[in-house]
C-alpha positions as CSV (number, residue, x, y, z in Angstrom):
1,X,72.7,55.8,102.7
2,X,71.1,58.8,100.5
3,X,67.8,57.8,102.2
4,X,69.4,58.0,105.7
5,X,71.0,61.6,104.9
6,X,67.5,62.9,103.3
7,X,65.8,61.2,106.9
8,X,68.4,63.4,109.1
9,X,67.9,66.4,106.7
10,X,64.1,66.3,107.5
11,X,64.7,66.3,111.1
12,X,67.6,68.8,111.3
13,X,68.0,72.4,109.8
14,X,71.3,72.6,108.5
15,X,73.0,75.3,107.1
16,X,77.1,76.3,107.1
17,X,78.8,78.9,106.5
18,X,82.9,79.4,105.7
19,X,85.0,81.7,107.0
20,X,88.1,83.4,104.2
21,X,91.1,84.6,105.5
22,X,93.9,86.7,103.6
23,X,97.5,87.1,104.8
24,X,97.9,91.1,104.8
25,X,101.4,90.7,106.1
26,X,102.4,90.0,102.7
27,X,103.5,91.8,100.1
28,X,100.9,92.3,97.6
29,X,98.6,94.7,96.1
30,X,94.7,94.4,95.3
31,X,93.6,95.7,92.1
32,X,91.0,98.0,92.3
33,X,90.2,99.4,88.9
34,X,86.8,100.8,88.4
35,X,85.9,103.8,85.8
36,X,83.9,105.0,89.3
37,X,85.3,106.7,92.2
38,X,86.0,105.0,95.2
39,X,86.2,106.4,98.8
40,X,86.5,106.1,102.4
41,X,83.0,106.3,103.9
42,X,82.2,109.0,106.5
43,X,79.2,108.8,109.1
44,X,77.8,111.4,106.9
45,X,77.5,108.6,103.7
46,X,76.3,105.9,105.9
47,X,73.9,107.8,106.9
48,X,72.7,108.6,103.6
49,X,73.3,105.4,102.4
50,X,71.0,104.1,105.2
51,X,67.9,105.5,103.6
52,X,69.3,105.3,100.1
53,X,65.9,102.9,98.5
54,X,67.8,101.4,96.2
55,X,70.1,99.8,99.1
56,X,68.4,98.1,101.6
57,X,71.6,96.0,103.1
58,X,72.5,98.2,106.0
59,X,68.9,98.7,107.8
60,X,69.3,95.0,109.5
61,X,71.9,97.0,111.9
62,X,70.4,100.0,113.7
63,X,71.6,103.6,112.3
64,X,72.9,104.8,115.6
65,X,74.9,102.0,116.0
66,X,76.6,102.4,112.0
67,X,77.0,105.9,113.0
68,X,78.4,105.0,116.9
69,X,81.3,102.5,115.2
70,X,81.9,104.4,111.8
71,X,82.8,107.4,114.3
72,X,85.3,105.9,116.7
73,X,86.8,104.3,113.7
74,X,85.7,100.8,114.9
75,X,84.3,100.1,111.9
76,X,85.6,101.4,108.2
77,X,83.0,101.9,105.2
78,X,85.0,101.6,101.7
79,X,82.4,103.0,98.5
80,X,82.3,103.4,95.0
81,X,80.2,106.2,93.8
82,X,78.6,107.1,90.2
83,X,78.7,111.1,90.5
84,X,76.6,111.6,94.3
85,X,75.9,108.1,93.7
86,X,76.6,105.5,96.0
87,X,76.3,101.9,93.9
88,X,78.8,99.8,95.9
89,X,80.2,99.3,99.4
90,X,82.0,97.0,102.3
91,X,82.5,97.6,105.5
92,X,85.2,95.9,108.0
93,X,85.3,96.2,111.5
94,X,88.5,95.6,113.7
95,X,86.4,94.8,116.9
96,X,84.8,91.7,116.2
97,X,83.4,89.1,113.6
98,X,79.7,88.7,113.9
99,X,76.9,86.7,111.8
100,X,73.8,85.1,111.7
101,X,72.4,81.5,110.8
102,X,69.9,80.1,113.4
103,X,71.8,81.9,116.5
104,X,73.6,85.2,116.3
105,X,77.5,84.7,116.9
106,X,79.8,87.0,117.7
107,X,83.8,86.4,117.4
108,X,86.8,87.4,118.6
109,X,90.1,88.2,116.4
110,X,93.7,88.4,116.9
111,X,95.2,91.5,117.3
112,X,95.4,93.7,114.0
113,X,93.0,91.3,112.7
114,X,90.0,92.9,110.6
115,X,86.3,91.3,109.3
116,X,84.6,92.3,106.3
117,X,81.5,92.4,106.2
118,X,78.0,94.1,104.2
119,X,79.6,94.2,100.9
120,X,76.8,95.4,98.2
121,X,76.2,96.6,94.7
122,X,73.1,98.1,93.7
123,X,71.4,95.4,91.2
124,X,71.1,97.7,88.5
125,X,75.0,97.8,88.8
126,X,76.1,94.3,88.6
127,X,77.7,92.2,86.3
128,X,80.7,95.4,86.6
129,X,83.2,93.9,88.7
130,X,82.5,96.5,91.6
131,X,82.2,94.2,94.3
132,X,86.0,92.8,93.2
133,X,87.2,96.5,93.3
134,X,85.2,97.7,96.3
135,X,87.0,94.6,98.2
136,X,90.2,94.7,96.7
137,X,90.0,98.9,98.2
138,X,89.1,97.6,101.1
139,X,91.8,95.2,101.5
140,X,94.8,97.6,100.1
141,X,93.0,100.4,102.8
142,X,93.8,97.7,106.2
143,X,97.1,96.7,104.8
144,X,98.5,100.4,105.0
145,X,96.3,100.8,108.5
146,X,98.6,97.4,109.6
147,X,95.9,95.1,109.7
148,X,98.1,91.3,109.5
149,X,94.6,89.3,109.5
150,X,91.4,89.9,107.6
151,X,88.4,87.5,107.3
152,X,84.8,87.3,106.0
153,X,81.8,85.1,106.1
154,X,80.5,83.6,103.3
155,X,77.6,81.0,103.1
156,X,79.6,77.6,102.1
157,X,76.8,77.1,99.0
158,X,77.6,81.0,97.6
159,X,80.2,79.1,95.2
160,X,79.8,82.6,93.2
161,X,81.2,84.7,95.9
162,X,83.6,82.1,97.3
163,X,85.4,81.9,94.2
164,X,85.8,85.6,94.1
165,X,87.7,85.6,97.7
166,X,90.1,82.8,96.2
167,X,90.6,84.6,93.2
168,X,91.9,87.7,94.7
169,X,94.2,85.6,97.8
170,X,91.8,84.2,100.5
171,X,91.6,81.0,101.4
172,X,89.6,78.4,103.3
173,X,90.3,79.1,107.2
174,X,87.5,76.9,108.3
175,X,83.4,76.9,109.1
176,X,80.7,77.4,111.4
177,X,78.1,74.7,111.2
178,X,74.7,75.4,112.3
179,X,71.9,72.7,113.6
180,X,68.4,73.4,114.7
181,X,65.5,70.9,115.6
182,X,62.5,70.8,117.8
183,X,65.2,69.7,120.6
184,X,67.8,72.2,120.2
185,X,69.6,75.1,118.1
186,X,73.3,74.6,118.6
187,X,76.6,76.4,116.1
188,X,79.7,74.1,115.9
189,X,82.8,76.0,115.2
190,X,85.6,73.6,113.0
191,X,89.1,73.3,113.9
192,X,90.4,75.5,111.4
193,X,88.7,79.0,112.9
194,X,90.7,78.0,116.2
195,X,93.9,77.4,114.3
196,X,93.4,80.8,113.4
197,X,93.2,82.4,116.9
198,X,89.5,83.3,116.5
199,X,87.6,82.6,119.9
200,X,84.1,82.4,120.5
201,X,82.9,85.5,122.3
202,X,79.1,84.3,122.5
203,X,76.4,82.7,121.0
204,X,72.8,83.9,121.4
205,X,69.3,83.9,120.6
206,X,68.3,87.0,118.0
């Protein structure tokens, strides 16, 4: 059987990633404790943080379109700075869930639904907690905007960050599978995003 699975592993790319959920419609309050200051991005930040060389997360997206969302109020930026500097951040966006494995997906939500999304700390930064307090912000921020439903993407083998969504309330909503050969390059959504009223707005190519 182990050789069959390493045959079909040869033949097929396989990767999966899991999508978290929280319940914001609940009564409950995200610590956020940092000795750093933590604030609402503007377009002004992103901007900066764009060409910031110590963060290189946010160049994969193109600047006028962080600047396009972030000003329409589309998409939220949540930081926390040391003095002028910025040394962690997460975004969420309250249009649509959107991610990469071998095709580019794009999602639909509920309404009053939000996705999380580009959460960073600089490396020489880690090991602090940030990314815990920048989420938990982030969280506590779309609760009082009336966000009900918030998700994120995690890669299903980042056992790190998954059990850092559990430990502050998510929980397992379901997965997206991906499988690429020679033949085809397909994503598989599991039961469990439907359950949740997420749709497939489409799949495509990069």
């Amino acid at each position: 059987m182990s050789s069959l699975i390493k045959k079909i592993k040869n033949f097929f790319y396989y990767e999966r990633v899991v999508l978290y959920g929280y319940d914001l419609s609940q009564y409950h309050e995200f610590e956020s404790k940092t000795d750093f200051t933590l604030c609402v991005a503007t377009v002004g930040d992103v901007e900066q943080l764009y060409h910031d060389k110590m963060n290189t997360d946010l160049t994969s997206i193109p600047l006028e379109r962080w600047k396009e969302k972030i000003a329409n109020g589309l998409w939220k930026g949540f930081l926390i700075k040391d003095g002028e500097s910025v040394v962690a951040q997460a975004f969420y966006s309250t249009e649509d869930i959107f991610f990469g494995g071998t095709k580019w997906v794009t999602l639909t939500m509920p309404e009053k639904s939000a996705y999380g999304f580009k959460l960073f700390a600089r490396p020489d930064y880690r090991g602090r907690k940030l990314g815990q307090a920048v989420t938990s912000f982030r969280l506590n921020y779309a609760k009082k905007e009336g966000i009900k439903k918030y998700y994120t993407i995690i890669y299903a083998d980042n056992k790190i960050s998954r059990h850092n969504e559990e430990k502050i309330g998510g929980y397992l909503a379901g997965s997206v599978v991906f499988l690429k050969c020679r033949f085809f390059n397909k994503a598989f959504l599991s039961p469990g995003v439907y359950k949740e009223g997420v749709r497939v707005k489409k799949i495509t190519d990069y």
